[in-house]
Backbone bond lengths (Angstrom), bond angles and torsions (degrees), N, CA, C in turn:
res aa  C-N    CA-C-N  psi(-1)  N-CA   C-N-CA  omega(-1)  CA-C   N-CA-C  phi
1 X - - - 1.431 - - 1.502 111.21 -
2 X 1.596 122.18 -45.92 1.173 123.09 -164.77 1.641 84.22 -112.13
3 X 1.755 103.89 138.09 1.637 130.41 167.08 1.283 108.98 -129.35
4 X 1.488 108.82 168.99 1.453 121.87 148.73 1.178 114.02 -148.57
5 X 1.355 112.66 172.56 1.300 123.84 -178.79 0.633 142.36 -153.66
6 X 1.960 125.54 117.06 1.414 137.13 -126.76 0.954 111.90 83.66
7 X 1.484 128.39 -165.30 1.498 134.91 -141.39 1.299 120.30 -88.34
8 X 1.306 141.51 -127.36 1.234 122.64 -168.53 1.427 139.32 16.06
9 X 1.358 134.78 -152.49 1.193 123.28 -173.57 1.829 115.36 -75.96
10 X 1.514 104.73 78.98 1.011 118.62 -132.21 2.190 94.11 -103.57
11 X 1.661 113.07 109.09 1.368 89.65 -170.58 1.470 114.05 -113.17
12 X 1.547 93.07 31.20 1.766 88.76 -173.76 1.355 98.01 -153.65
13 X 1.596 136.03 90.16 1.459 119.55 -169.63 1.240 104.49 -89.57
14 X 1.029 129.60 -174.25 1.724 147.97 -177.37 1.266 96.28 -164.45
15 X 1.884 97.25 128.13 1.491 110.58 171.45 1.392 88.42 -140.77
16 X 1.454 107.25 135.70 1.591 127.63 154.35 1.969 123.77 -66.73
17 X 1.494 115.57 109.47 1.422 121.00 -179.52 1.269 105.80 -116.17
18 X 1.143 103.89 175.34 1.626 125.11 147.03 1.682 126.34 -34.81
19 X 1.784 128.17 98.78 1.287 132.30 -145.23 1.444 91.81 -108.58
20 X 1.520 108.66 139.17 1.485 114.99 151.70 1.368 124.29 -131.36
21 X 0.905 116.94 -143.78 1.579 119.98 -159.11 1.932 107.11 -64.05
22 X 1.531 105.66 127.74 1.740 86.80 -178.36 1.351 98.50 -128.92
23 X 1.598 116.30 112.60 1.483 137.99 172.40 1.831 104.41 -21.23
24 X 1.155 122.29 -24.52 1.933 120.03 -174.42 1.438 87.38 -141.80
25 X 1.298 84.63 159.91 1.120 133.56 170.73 1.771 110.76 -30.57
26 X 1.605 120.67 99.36 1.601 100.09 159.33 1.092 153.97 -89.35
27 X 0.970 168.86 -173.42 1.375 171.75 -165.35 1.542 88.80 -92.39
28 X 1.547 122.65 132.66 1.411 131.76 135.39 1.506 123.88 12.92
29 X 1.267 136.10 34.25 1.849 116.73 -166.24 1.249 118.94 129.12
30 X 1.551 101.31 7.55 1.184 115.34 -154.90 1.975 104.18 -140.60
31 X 1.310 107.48 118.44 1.499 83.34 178.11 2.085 90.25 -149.67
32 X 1.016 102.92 92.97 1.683 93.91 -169.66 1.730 90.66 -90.83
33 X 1.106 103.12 164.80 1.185 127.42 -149.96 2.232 105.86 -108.84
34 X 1.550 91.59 -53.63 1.410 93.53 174.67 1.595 84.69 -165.49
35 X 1.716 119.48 176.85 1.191 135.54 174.27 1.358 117.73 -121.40
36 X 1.883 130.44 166.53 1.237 99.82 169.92 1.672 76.48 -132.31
37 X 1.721 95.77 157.06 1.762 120.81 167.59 1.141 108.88 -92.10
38 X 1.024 115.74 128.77 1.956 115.80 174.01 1.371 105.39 -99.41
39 X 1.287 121.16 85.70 1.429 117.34 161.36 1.734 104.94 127.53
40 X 1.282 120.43 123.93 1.707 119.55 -161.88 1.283 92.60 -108.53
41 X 1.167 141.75 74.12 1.519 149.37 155.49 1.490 91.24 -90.88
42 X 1.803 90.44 -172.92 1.491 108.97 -160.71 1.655 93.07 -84.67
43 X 2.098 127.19 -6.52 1.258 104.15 168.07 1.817 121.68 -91.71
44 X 1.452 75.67 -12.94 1.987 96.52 173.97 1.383 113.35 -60.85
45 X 1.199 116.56 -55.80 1.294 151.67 -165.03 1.832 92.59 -53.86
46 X 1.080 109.48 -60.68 1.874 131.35 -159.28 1.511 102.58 -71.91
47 X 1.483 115.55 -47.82 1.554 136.13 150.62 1.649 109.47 -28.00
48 X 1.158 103.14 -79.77 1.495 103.42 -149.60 2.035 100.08 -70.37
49 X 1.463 119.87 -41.08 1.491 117.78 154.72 2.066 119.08 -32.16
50 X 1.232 101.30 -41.09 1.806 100.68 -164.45 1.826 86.07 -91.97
51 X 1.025 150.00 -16.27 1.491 149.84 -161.93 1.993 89.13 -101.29
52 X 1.880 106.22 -64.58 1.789 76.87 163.37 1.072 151.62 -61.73
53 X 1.684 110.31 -26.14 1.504 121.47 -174.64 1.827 80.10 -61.50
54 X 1.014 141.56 -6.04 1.692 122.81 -170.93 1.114 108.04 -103.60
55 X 1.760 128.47 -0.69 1.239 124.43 -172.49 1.276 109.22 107.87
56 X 1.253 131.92 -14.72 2.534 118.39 -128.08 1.741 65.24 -112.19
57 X 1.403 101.13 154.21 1.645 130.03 143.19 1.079 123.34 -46.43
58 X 1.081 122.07 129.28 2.160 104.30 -175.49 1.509 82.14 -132.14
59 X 1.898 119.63 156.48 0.696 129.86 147.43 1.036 102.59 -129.06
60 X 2.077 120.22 145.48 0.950 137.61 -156.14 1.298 98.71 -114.80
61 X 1.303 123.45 140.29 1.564 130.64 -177.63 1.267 114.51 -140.11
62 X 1.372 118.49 125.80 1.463 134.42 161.60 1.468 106.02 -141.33
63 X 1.524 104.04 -167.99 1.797 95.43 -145.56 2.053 73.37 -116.91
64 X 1.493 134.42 -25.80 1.579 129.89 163.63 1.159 117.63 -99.86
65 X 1.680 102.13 130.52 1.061 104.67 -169.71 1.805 111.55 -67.48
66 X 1.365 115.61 -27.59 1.264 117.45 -174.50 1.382 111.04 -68.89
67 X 1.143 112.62 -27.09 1.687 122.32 176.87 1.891 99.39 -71.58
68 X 1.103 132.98 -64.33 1.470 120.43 136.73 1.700 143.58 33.16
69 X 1.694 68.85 -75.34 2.220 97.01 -164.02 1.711 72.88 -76.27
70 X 1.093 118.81 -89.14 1.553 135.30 -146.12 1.553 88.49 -66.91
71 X 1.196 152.77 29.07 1.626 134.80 122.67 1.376 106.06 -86.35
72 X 1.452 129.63 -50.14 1.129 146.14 -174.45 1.913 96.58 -43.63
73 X 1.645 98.08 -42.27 1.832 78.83 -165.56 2.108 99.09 -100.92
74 X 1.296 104.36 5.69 1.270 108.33 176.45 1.656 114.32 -77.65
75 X 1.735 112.57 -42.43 1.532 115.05 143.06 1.141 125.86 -32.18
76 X 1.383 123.01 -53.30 1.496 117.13 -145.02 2.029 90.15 -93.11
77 X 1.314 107.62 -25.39 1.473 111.99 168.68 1.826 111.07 -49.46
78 X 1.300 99.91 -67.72 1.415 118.08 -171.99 2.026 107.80 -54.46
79 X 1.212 89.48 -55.95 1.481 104.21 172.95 1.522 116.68 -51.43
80 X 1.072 132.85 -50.76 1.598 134.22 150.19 1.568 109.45 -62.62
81 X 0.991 145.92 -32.07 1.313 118.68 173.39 1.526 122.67 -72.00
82 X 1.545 106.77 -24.92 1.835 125.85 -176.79 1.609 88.86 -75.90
83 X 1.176 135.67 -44.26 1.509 137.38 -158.37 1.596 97.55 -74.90
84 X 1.259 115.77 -56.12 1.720 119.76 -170.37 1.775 93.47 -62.38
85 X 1.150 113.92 -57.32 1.916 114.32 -169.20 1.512 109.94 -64.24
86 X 1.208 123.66 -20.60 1.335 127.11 160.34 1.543 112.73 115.88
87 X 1.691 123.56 -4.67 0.879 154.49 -177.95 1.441 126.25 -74.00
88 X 1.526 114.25 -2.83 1.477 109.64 -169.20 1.662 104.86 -88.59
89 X 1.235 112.38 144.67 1.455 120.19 -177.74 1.334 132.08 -88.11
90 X 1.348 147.89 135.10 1.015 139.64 -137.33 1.430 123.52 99.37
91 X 1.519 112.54 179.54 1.613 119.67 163.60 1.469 121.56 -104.20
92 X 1.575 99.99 -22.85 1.185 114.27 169.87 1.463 123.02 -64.64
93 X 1.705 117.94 155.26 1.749 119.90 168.38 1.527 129.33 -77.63
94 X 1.273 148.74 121.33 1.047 136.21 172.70 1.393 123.88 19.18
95 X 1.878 102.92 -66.94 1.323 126.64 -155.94 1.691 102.49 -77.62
96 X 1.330 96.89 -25.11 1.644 104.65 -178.34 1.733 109.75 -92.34
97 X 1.130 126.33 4.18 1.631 133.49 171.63 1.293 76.19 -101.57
98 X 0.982 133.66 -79.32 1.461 133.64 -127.01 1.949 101.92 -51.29
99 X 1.412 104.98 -31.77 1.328 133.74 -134.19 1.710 72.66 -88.24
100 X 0.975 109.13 -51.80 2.015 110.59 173.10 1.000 135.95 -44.55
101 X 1.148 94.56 -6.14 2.083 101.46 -157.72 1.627 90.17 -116.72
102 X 1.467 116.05 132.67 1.414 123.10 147.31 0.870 140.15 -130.32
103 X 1.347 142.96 157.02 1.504 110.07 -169.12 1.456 119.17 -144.73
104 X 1.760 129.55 158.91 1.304 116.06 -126.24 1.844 88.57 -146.91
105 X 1.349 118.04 157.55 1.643 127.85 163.66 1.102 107.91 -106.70
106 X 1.483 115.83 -17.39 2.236 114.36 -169.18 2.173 91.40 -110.16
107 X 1.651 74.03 100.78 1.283 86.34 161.28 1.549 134.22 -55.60
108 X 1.259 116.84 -19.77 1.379 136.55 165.69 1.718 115.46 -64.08
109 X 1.348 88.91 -56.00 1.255 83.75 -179.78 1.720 132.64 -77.37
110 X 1.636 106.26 -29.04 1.579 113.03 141.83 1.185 133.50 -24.16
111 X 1.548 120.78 -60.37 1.356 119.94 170.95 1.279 124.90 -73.44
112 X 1.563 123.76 -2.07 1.546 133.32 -143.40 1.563 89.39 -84.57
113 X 1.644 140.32 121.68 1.269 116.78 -147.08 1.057 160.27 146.31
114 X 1.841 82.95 -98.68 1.276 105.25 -176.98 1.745 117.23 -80.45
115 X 1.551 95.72 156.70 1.540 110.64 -166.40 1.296 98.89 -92.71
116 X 1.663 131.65 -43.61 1.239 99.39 -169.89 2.171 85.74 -153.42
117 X 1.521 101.09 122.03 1.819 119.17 169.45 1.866 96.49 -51.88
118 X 1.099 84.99 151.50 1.508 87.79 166.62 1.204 86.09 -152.64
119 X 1.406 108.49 129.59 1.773 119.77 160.85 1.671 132.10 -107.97
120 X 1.722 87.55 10.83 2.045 86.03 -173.83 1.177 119.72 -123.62
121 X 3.663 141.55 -151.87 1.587 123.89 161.49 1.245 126.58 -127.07
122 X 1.684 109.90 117.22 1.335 107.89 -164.07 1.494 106.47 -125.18
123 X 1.311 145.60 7.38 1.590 134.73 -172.13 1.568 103.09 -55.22
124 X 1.349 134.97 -45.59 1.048 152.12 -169.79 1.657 116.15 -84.15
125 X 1.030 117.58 -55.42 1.792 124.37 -172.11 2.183 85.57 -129.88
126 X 1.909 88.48 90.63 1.492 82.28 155.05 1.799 151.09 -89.21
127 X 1.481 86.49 41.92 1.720 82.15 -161.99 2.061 88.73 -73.55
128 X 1.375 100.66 -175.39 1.511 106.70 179.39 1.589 88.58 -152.64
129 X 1.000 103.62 149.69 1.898 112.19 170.00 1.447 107.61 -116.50
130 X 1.034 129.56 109.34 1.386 124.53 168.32 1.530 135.19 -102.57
131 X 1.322 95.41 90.54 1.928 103.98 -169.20 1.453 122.79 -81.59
132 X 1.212 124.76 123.53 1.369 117.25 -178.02 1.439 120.74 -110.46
133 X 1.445 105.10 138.94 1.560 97.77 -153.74 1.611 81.96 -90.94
134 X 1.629 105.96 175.95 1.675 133.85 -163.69 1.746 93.83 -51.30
135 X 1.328 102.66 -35.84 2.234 97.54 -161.71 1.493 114.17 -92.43
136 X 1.923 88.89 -4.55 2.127 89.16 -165.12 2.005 85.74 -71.58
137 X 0.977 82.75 144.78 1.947 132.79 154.09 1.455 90.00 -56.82
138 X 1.831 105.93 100.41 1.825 107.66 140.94 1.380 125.05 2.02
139 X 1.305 99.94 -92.43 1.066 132.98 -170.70 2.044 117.62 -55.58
140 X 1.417 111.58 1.62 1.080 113.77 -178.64 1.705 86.71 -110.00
141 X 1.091 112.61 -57.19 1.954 98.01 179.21 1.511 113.05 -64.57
142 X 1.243 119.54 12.87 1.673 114.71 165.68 1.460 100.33 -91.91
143 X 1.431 110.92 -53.28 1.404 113.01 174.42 1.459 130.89 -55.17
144 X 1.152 105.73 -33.27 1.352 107.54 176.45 2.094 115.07 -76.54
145 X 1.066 88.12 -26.96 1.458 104.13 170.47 1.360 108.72 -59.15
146 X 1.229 113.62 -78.23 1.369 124.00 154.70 1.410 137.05 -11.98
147 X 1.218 118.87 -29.91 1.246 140.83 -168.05 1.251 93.85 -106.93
148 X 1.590 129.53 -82.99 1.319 119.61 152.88 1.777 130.24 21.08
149 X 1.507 88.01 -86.00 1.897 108.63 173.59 1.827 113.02 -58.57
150 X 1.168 98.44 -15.51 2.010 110.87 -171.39 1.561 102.27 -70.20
151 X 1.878 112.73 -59.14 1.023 115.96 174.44 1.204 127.95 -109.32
152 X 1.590 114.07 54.77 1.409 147.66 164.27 1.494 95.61 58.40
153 X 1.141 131.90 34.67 1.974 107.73 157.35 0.885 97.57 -97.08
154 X 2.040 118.60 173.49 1.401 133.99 -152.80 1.283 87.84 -95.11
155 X 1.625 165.46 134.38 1.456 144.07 110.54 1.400 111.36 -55.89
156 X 1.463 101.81 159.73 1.178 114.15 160.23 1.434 113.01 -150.12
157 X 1.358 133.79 150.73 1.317 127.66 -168.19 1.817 107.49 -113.62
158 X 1.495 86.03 137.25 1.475 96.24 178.50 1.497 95.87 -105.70
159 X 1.512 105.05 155.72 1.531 100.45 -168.44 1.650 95.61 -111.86
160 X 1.360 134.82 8.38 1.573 123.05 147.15 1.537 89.89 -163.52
161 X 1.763 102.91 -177.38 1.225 128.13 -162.18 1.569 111.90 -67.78
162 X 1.334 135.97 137.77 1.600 125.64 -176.82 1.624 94.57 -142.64
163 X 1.368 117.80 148.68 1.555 114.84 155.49 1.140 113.00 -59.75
164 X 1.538 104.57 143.25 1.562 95.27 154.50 1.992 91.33 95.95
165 X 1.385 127.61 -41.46 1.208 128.33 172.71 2.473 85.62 75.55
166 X 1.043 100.79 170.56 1.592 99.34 174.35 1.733 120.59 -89.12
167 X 1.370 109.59 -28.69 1.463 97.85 157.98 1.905 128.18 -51.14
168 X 0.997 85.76 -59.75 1.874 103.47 -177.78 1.667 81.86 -58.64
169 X 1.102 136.78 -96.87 1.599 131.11 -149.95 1.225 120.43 -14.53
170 X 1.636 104.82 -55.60 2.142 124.72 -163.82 1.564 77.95 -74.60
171 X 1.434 131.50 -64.76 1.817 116.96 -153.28 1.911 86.15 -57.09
172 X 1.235 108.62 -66.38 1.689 101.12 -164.10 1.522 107.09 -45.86
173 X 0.702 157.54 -15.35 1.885 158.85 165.95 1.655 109.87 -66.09
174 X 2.010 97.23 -47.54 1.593 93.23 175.52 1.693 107.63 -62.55
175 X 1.414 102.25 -54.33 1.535 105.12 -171.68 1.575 127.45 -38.01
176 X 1.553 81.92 -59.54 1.982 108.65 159.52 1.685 99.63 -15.29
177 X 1.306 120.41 -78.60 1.256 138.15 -113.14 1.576 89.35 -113.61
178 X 1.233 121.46 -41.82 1.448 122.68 155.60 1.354 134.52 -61.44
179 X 1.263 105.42 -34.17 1.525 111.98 172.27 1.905 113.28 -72.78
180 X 1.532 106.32 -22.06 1.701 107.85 -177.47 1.630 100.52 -91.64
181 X 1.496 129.28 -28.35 1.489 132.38 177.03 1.604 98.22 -57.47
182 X 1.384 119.82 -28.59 1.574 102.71 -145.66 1.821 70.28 -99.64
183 X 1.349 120.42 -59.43 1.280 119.29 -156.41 1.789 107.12 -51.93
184 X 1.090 131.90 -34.45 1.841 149.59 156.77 1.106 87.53 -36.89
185 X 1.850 132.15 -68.02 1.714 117.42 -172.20 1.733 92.29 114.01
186 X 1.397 114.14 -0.82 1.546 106.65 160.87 1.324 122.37 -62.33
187 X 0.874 129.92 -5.31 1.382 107.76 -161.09 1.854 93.65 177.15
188 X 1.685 114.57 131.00 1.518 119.36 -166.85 1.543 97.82 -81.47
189 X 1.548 139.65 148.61 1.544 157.90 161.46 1.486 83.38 -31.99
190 X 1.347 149.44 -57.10 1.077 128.70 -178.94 1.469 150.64 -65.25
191 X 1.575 108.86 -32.97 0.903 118.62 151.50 1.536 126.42 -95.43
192 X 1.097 99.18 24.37 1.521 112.72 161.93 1.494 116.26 -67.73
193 X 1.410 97.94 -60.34 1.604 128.52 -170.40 1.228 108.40 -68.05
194 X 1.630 112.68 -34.76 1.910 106.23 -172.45 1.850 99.60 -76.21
195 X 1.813 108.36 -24.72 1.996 106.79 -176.63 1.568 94.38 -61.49
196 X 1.922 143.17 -16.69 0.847 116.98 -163.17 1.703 103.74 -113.14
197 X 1.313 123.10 -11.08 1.004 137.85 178.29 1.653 133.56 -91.73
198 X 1.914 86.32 -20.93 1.837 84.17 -178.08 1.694 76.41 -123.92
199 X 1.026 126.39 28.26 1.823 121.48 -176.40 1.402 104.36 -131.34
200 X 1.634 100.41 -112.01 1.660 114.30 177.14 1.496 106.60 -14.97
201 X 1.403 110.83 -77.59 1.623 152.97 -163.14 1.428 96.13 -22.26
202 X 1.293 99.05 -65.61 1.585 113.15 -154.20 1.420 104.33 -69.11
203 X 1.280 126.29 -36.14 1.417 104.01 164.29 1.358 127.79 -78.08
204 X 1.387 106.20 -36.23 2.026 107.07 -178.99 1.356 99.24 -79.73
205 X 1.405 129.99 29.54 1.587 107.77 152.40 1.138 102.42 -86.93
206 X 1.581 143.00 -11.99 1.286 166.01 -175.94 1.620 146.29 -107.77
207 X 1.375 77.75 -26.52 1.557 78.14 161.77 1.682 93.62 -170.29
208 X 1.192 129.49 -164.63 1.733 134.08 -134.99 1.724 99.64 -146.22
209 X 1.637 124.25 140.10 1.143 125.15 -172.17 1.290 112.68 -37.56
210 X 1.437 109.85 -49.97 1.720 118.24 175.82 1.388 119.33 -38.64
211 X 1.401 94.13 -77.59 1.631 100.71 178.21 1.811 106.78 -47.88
212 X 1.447 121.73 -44.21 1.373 106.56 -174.35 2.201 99.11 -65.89
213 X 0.432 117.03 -16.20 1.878 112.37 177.90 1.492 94.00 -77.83
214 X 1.022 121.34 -62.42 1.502 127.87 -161.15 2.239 101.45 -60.57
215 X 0.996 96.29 -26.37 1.283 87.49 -174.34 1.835 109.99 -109.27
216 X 1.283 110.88 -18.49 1.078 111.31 160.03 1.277 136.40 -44.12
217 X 1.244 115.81 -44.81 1.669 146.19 156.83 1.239 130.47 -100.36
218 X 1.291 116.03 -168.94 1.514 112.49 161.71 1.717 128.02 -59.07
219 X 0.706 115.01 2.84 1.434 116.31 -165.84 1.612 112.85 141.88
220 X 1.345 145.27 171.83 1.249 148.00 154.58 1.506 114.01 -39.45
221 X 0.828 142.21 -49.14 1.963 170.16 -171.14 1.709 83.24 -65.86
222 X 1.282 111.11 -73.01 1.617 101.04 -158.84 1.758 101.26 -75.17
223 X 1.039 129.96 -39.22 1.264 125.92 -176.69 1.177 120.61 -80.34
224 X 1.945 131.40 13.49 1.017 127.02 173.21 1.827 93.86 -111.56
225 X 1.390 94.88 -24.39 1.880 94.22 155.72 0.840 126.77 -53.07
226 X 1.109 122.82 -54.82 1.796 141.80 -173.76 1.423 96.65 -64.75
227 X 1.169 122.13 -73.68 1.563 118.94 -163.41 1.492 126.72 -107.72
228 X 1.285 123.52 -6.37 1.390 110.41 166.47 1.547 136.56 -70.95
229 X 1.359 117.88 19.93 1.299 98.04 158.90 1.412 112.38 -113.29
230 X 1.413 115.25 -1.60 1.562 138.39 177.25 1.945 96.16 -78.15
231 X 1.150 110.66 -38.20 1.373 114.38 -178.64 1.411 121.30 -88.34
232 X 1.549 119.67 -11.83 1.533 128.92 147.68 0.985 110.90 -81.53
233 X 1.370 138.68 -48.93 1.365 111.07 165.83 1.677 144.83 -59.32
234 X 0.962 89.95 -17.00 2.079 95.44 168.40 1.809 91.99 -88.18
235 X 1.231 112.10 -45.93 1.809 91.22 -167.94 1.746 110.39 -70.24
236 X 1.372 109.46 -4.23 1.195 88.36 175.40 1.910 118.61 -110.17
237 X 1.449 100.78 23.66 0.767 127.40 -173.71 2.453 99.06 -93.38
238 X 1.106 106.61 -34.09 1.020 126.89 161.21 1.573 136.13 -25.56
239 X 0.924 114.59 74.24 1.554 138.15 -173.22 2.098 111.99 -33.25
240 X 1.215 120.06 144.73 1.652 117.08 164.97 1.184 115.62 -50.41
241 X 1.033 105.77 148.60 1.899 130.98 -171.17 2.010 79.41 -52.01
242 X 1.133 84.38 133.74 1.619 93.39 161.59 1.460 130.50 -87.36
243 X 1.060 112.71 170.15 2.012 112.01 -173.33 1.288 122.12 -109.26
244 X 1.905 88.12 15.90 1.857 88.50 173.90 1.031 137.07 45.53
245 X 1.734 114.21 21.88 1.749 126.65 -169.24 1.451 105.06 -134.95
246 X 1.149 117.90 177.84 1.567 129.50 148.54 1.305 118.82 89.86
247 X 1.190 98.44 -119.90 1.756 99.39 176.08 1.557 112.18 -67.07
248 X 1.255 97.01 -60.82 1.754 129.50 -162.14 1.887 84.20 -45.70
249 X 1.636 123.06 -51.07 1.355 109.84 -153.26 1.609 107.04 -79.66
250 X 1.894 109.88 -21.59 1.323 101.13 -166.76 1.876 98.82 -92.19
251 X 1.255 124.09 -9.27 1.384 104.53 147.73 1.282 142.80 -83.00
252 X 1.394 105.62 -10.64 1.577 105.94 165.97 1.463 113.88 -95.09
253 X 1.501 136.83 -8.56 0.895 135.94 160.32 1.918 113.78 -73.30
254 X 1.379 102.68 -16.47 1.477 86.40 177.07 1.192 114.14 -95.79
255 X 1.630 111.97 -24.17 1.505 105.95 171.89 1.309 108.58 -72.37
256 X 1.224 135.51 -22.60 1.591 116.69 -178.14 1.585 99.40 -89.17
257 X 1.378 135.54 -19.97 1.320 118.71 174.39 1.609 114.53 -64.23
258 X 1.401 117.46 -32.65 1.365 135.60 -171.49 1.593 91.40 -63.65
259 X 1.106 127.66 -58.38 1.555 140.13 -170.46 1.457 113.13 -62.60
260 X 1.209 102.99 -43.56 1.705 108.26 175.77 1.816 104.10 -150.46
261 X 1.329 100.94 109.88 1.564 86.77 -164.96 1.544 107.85 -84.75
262 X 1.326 94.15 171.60 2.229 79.98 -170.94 1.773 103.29 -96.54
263 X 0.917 78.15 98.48 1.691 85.17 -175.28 1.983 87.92 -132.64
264 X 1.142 121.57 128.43 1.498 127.76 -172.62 1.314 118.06 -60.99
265 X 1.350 115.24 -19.27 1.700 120.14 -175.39 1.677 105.23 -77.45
266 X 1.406 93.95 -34.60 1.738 120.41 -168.52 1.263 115.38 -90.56
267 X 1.554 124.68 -13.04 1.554 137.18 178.31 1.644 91.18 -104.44
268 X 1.010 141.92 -34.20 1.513 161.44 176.27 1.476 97.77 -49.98
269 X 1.213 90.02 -66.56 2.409 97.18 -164.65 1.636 100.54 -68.75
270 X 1.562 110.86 -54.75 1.323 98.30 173.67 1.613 134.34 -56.67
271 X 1.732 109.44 -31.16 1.604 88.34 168.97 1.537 107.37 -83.20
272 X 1.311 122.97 20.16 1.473 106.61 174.13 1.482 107.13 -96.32
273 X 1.323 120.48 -23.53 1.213 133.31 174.67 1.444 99.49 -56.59
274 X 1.481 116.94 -48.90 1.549 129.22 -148.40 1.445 101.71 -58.29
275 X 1.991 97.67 -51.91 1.273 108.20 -164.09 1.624 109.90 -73.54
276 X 1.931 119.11 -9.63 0.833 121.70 -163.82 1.987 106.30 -66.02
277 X 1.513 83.58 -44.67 1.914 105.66 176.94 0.952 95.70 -68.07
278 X 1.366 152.97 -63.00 1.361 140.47 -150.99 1.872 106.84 -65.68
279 X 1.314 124.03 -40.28 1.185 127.75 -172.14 1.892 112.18 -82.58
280 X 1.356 104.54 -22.52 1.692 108.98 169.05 1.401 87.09 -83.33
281 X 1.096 130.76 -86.09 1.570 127.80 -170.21 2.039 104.79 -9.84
282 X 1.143 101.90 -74.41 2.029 114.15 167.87 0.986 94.68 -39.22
283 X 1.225 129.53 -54.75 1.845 103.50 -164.85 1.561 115.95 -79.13
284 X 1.607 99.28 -27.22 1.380 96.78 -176.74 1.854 124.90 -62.96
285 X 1.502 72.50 -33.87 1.715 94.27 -170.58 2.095 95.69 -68.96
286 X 1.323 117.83 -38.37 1.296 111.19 -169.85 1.582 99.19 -66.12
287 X 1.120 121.64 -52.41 1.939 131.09 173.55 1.374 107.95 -32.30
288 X 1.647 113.83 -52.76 0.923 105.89 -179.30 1.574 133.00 -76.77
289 X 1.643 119.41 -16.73 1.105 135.55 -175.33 1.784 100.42 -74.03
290 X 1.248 112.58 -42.80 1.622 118.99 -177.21 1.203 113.52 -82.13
291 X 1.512 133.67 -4.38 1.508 146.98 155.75 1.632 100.61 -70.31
């Protein structure tokens, strides 16, 4: 979800090569040819699926080959199950992504090529962050943007480097602030999670704090009338960054073990469930964008 681009702690590079033929449609100036993934984990893995659903060549790179085989057939798993549920992305068939993907141990030859590295997980939650450090080239965070919008993830551009990137910050603030409600004894780890899931949730899968202010009221102007000194007073009501240890972690770790215990078969079904909502949610939200 979160990239950058160029130097520093840098998790998404873009390099301009040698372009050939690209099965869709390109961007303006732009015609990459294929991509390479550095590394076939479960964010490699998620990568090189959202780059075929777009048509591009992917070559997949890790340094074992057996580590390799078993991503290679962990795709083609995932990829037939999204195809049968109705969920797979793209225009293309399973057999025809699948047919894109190859995969490699000579890191040299992976990139040999390629139009644009990708080093970070999005099949499911497509936003992308694209940060450009002080030396990147304009014109490489347009492109990479660009590329981005080709095989339907969201970019968005940050205009310099921040900890934390802006995804991680807003969740770490919820967490922050949830983890000191439960640790206070207001409120149980469980019904913590349903105020953000049958509450918060349901609107920011849809639209963004902003837009919820802006529509709440008259506009931003009237609703920082209306409520900002009601909204300094609860934030300053707001407790120190917590230490994520101790008491606070071994009761919220038991209520969420109680809820889903960590047993791998049982952490397994639930993120399949997870990803099950997250990928109707994408489709719903795309239905609704073309309505």
């Amino acid at each position: 979800m979160a990239g950058a681009v160029g130097g520093g702690r840098a998790r998404v590079k873009a390099e301009v090569a040698v372009a050939a033929h690209l099965p869709v449609p390109a961007p303006a100036g732009m015609e990459p040819s294929q991509v390479a993934i550095i590394g076939s984990g479960l964010i490699g893995c998620s990568w090189a699926m959202v780059f075929a659903a777009g048509g591009f060549k992917v070559k997949l790179y890790d340094i074992a080959q057996q580590q390799l085989t078993s991503a290679l057939e962990n795709i083609r798993k995932q990829m037939k199950e999204l195809e049968e549920s109705g969920f797979l992305k793209g225009a293309l068939s399973a057999e025809q992504q699948l047919a894109l993907i190859s995969i490699c141990t000579d890191l040299r030859a992976a990139v040999e090529g390629a139009t644009f590295i990708q080093v970070n997980p999005p099949y499911f939650v497509p936003l992308v962050e694209i940060v450009p450090h002080p030396e990147t080239d304009p014109s490489t965070t347009e492109r990479t943007y660009a590329l981005m919008k080709t095989i339907g993830q969201s970019p968005v551009k940050l205009n310099r480097e921040i900890e934390g990137f802006v995804l991680n910050r807003l969740q770490y603030a919820v967490i922050s602030e949830a983890w000191r409600l439960v640790g206070e004894g207001l409120i149980s780890p469980t019904d913590l999670d349903l105020v953000m899931s049958d509450g918060l949730g349901m609107r920011y899968a849809f639209i963004g704090p902003l837009e919820t202010m802006h529509l709440n009221a008259k506009g931003i102007s009237n609703y920082c009338e209306r409520y900002r000194e009601g909204m300094r007073l609860v934030l300053n009501t707001f407790g120190p960054v917590p230490e994520f240890s101790g008491e606070i972690e071994q009761k919220i770790s038991q209520a969420m073990s109680e809820k889903i215990p960590v047993v791998p078969k049982v952490l397994d079904a639930r993120r399949k469930r997870r990803d099950e909502y997250l990928t109707g949610l994408a489709k719903l939200k795309k239905q609704m964008k073309s309505d």
